[in-house]
C-alpha positions, 0 to 999 in steps of 0.5 A: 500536484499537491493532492498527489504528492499527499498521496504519493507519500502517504502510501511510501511512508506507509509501505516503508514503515511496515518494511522497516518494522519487519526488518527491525523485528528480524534484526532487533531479535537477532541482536540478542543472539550470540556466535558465529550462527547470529553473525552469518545470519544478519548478513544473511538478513541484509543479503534478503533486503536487498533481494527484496528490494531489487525484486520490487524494481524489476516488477516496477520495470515490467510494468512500465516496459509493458506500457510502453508496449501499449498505445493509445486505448490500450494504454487506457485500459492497462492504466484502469486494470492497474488503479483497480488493481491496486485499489483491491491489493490496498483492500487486501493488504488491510484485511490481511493486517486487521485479521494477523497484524498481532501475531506478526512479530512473533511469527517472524521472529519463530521463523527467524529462531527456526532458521537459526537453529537449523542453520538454514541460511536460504529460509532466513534469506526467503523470509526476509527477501519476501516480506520486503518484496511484498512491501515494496511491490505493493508501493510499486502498485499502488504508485502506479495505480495512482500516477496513472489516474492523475491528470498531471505528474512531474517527475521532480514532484513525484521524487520529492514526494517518494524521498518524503514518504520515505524520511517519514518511514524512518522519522516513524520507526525512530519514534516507534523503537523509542516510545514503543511502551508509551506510544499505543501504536495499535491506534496509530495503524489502525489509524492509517488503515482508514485513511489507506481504504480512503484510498483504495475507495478513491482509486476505484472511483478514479478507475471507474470515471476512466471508464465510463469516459472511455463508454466501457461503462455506462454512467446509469443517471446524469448527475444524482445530487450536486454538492459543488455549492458546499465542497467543490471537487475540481477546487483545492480543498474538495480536489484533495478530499475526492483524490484521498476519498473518491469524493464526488460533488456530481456522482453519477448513479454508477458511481454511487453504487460503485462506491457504496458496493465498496464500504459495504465489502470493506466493512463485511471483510473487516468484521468477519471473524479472524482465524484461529491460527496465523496465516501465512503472508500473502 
């Protein structure tokens, strides 16, 4: 559970920041302004958190109603397609920052001042609704993605770990709003994007692992090398870095080229030009 509860509460607080941070964009910039208009609008801000957030819930709620709908196998591959899935939405969710990531607040806070000016108080509410219902509907994923590839789970650990991931976020955004000139944040990110595709790399490897037990995949070799005398991954240490990296003492061929296909594609989408003119976000 120890592996898990790392990576239960890294994904939260990693989510929650960036939630936090674009709701504090919007905020911070709306207590620069004056009149009524500023004052309709915060309420109209917080109204979109919470429709954000209770978006996110009902998505974790189909999720789990479609689950219980499965048995058996079926169940099995709902739980791989999910870990892939999120592995992929990780995936995305880094490209899309490494390429936009600058232009973020000053696009929030051009469509904050639009909404503003025009008194359009349902694209303020859209704007905010949506961007913490991406946040939180990736966590609902990527949870999900990573529950279902453990062998083990406890609720009470679990909370733990979400209510960790969360005062993390918070304890984060406090240092960012009082150190945001000293701090280089950009190193601080980009720090965690590593880590995230870490991550991601380690939940396709889980995924494929199901399935080649499941004989939906065939393994292509038995095992191509053995590095259990030097880091064993079903031991503490080695269990931790293969749950945060994919890492296997034992790799079948399958899972060598699996992995290998995966950096490969990180390193191609990340060192592809970024575009001239911000995307919106996904």
């Amino acid at each position: 559970m120890t592996a898990l509860f790392g990576q239960i509460a890294f994904v939260v607080w990693r989510e929650s920041t960036e939630a936090i941070l674009i709701v504090g964009i919007l905020q911070g910039w709306l207590a620069h302004q004056a009149g009524a208009k500023a004052a309709t609008a915060r309420s109209f801000l917080w109204t979109g958190v919470a429709a954000g957030l209770g978006g996110a819930l009902l998505l974790a709620g189909i999720i789990l109603f479609l689950e219980s709908l499965l048995d058996g196998e079926r169940a099995d591959y709902f739980q791989i397609g999910m870990a892939a899935l999120a592995a992929l939405l990780i995936l995305q969710m880094v490209v899309w920052m490494h390429r936009q990531g600058r232009g973020l607040k000053r696009d929030l806070e051009h469509g904050a001042e639009r909404a503003l000016t025009a008194g359009n108080w349902v694209g303020l509410f859209l704007l905010t609704a949506v961007a913490v219902m991406r946040e939180g509907s990736e966590t609902v994923i990527f949870l999900y993605g990573l529950l279902a590839s453990a062998r083990q789970t406890t609720l009470p650990g679990t909370l733990a770990a979400v209510a960790a991931g969360f005062a993390f976020a918070a304890i984060s955004y406090w240092l960012i709003h009082i150190a945001a000139k000293r701090f280089p944040w950009a190193v601080f990110f980009r720090v965690s994007e590593i880590l995230l595709l870490f991550l991601a790399g380690s939940l396709l490897i889980t995924a494929l692992d199901r399935a080649i037990g499941l004989e939906l995949v065939p393994p292509l070799s038995g095992a191509v090398w053995d590095t259990s005398w030097l880091l064993d991954d079903t031991g503490r240490l080695g269990g931790l870095v293969a749950n945060m990296t994919g890492y296997r003492a034992r790799p079948e061929l399958a899972t060598i080229l699996a992995y290998a296909i995966y950096w490969i594609a990180v390193l191609a989408l990340l060192r592809s030009p970024r575009p001239h003119r911000t995307q919106p976000c996904p």
